[in-house]
N, C-alpha and C positions, 0 to 999 in steps of 0.2 A: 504494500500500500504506500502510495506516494507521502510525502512528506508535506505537511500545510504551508501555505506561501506564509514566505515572510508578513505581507500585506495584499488586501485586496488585486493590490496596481501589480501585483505578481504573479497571479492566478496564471496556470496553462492550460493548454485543453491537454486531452489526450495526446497529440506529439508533442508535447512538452514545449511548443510553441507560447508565448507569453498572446495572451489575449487580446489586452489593449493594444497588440501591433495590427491584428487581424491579417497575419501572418498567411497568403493563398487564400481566404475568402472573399469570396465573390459578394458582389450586392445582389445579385438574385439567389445565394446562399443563405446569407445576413437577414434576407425579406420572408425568403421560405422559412426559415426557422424561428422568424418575431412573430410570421401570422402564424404557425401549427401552435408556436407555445399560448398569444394570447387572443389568434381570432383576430378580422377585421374589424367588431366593435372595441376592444382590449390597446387596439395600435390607435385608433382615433381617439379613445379617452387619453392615451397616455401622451398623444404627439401631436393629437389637435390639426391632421393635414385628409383636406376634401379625396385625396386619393385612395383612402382607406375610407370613405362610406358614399362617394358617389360612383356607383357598379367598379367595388373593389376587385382587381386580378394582379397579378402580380405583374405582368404585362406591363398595364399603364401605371401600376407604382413606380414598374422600373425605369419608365420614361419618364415622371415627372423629377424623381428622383434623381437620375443621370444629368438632365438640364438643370437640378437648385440645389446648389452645392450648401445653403445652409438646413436644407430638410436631409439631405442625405447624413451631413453631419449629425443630425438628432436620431436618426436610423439606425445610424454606426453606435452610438454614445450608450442607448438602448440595448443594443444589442450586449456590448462589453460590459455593459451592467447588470446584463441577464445572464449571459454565459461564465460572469465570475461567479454571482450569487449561486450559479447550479455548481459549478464546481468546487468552489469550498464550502459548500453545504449551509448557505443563508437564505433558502427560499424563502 
């Protein structure tokens, strides 16, 4: 059993890649795994963006996303605060 990070800002996944780099993921990885964990009503409570409740697909998330560099950042940020809390066990 792996050893607990130092600090959150240390957290790895599985290849022991540091999370907050988002080290090979993709933004349609990043997207797929915010909507299965919380749902497209879950991503518009938490991020407040029309693309997640007007006919949400991952599709035009990814297009709106890919053109607004400050909604992707809140995607990202989302994300690395989700995938630390699952791995060092703060759900």
């Amino acid at each position: 059993m792996p050893t607990p990070p130092a600090s959150a800002s240390d957290a790895r996944d599985e290849n022991g890649h540091l999370i907050r780099e988002l080290h090979g993921v993709t933004l349609a990885s990043i997207l797929e795994y915010l909507q299965a964990h919380y749902g497209w009503p879950g991503l518009d409570e938490r991020l407040r963006m029309n693309c997640f409740v007007v006919n949400p697909s991952v599709k035009s998330a990814l297009t709106f996303l890919r053109r607004t560099p400050w909604a992707r950042a809140k995607v990202e940020a989302l994300y690395i605060e989700t995938r630390t809390a699952e791995v060092t066990g703060k759900k």
